[in-house]
C-alpha positions as CSV (number, residue, x, y, z in Angstrom):
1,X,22.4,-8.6,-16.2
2,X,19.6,-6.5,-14.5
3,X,19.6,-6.6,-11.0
4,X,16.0,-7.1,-9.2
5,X,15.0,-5.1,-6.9
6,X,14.3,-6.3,-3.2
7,X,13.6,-3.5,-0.6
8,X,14.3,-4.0,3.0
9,X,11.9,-3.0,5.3
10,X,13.2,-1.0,8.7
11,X,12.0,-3.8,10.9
12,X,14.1,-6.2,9.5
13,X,17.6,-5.0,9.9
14,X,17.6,-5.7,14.0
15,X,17.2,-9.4,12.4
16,X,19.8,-9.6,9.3
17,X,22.3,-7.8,11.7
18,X,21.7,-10.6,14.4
19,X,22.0,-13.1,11.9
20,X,25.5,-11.4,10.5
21,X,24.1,-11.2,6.8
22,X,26.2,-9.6,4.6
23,X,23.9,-8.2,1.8
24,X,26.6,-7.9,-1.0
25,X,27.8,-11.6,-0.7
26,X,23.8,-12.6,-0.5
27,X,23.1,-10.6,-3.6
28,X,24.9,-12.4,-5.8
29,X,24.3,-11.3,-9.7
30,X,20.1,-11.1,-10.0
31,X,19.4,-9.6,-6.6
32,X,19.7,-5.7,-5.6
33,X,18.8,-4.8,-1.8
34,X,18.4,-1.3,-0.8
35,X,15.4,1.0,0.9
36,X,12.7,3.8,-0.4
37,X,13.9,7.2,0.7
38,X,11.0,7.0,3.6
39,X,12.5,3.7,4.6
40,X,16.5,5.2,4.4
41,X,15.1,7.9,6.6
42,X,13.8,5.0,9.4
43,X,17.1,3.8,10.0
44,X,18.3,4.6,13.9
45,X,21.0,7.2,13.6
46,X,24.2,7.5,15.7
47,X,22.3,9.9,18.2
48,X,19.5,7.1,19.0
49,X,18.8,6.7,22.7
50,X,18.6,3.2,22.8
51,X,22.5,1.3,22.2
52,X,21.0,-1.5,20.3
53,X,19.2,1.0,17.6
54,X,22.4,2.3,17.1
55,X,24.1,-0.5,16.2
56,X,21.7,-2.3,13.7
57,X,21.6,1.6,12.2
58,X,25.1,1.6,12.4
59,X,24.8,-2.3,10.3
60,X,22.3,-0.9,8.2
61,X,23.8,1.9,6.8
62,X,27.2,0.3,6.5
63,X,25.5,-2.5,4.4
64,X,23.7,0.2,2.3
65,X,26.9,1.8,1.6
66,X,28.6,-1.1,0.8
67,X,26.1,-2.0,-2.0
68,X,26.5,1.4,-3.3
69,X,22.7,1.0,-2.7
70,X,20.5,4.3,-4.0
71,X,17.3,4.5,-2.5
72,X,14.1,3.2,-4.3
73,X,12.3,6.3,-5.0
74,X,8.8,7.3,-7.2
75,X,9.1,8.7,-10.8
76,X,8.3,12.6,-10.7
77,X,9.7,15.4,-12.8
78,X,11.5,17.8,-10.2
79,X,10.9,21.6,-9.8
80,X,14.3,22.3,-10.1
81,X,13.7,25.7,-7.6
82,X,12.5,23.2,-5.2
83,X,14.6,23.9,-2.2
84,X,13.5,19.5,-1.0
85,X,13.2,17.8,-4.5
86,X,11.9,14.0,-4.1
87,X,11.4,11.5,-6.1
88,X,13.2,11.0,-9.2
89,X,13.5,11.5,-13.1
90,X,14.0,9.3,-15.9
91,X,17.9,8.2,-15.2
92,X,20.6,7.7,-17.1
93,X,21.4,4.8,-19.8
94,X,24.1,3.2,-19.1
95,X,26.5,1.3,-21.8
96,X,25.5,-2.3,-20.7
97,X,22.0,-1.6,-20.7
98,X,20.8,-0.6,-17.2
99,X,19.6,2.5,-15.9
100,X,21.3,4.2,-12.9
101,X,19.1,6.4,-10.9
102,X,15.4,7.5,-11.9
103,X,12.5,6.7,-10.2
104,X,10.0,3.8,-10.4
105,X,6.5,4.2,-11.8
106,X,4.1,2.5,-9.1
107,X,1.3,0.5,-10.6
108,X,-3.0,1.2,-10.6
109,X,-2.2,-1.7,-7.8
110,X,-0.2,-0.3,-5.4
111,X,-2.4,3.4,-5.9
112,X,-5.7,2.0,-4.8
113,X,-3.3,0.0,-2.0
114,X,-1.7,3.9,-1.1
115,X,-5.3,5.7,-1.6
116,X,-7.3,3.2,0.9
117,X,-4.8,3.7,3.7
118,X,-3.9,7.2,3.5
119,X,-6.2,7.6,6.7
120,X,-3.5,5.5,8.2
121,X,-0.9,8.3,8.3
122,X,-0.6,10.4,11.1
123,X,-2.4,8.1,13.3
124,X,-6.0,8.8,14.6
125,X,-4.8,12.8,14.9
126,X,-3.3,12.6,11.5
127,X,-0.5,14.6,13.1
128,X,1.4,11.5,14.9
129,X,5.3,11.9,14.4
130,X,7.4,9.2,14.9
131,X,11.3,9.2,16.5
132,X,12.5,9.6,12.4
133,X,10.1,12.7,12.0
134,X,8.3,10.5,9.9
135,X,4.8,10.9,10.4
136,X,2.7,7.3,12.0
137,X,2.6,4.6,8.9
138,X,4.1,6.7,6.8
139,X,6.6,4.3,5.7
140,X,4.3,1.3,6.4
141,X,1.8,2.4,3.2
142,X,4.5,3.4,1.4
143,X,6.1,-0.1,1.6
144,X,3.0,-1.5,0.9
145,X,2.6,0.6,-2.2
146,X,6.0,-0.9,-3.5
147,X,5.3,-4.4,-2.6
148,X,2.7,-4.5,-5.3
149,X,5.5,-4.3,-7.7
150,X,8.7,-5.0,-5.6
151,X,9.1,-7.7,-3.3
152,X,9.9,-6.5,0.2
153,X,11.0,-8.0,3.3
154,X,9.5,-7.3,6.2
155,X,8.6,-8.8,9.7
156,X,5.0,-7.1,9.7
157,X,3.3,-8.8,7.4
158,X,-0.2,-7.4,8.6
159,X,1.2,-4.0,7.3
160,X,0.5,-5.7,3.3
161,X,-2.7,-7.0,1.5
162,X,-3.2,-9.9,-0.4
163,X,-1.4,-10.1,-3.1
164,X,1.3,-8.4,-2.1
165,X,4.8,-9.0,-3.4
166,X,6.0,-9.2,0.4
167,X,7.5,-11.9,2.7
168,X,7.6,-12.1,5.9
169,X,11.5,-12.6,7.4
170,X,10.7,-14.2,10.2
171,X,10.0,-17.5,7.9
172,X,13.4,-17.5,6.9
173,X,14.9,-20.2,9.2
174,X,17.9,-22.2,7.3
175,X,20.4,-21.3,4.3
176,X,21.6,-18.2,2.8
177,X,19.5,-15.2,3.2
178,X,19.5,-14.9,-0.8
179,X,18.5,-18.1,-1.3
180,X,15.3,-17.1,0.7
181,X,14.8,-14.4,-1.3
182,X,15.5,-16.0,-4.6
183,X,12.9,-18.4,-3.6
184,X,10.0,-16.2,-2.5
185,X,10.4,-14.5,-5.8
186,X,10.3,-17.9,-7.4
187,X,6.7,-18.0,-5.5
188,X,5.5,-15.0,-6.7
């Protein structure tokens, strides 16, 4: 069976960690969690000033791991002299029928979403750096270029349009947290 894809946006692990979600008991058979490889790149690290990023990074990336989670990431054919290669190729067929790695083709959607706000990154300056390294909404119209075709959890809902395949965690206030996400893709 093919797993769908759910991405977790950064600002919602500080809230599955409270709650003590464990992603691989949620996901049951039909769901996959993981992150983009902007969003990976978000979570706190061990180094984080403040003790409380640490310890939802700490969650994060142990959940992550435990999935055996790979990072959503664009289709793109690599430069294989490129010293930073993103993105990914076509993956690999596996016997039962699923693909394991490649990269996802985003949609005419989610383009127009990514072209109207890319005077969103950087900030005013364009140059605005975030603790990560990111650069300022970076990951936010990224995310919002995937939730045209992926749904994605976040708990800044202002960050999508209309239409978008996103919901917003913070709705989320009784049963399993796969259950919640098994019904907003029901709503979609």
């Amino acid at each position: 069976m093919v797993r769908e894809t759910v991405l977790i946006d950064n600002c919602t692990w500080d809230i599955l960690e409270s709650r003590c979600v464990d992603l691989v008991d949620e996901r049951g058979e039909d769901l996959q969690f993981t992150v983009s490889d902007l969003g990976l790149i978000e979570i706190p690290a061990d180094s984080h000033s403040s003790e409380d990023a640490q310890r939802v990074g700490k969650y994060a990336r142990a959940q992550l791991a435990a999935l055996e989670a790979e990072p959503a990431v664009w289709f793109q054919l690599k430069d294989i002299d490129d010293p930073t290669p993103s993105g990914g190729g076509f993956g690999e067929l596996q016997p039962d029928g699923s693909v394991k790695g490649g990269g996802f083709l985003t949609s005419i959607e989610g383009q127009t979403y990514a072209d109207a706000n890319k005077h969103r990154i950087g900030g005013t300056s364009g140059v605005k750096r975030m603790g990560s390294g990111l650069l300022k909404h970076q990951t936010d119209i990224d995310y919002g270029e995937w939730s045209a075709g992926l749904l994605v959890i976040t708990a800044n809902p202002k960050d999508f349009k209309a239409g978008a395949k996103a919901v917003d965690i913070r709705t989320w206030e009784s049963g399993s947290f796969g259950d919640f996400v098994r019904q907003a893709l029901a709503e979609r």
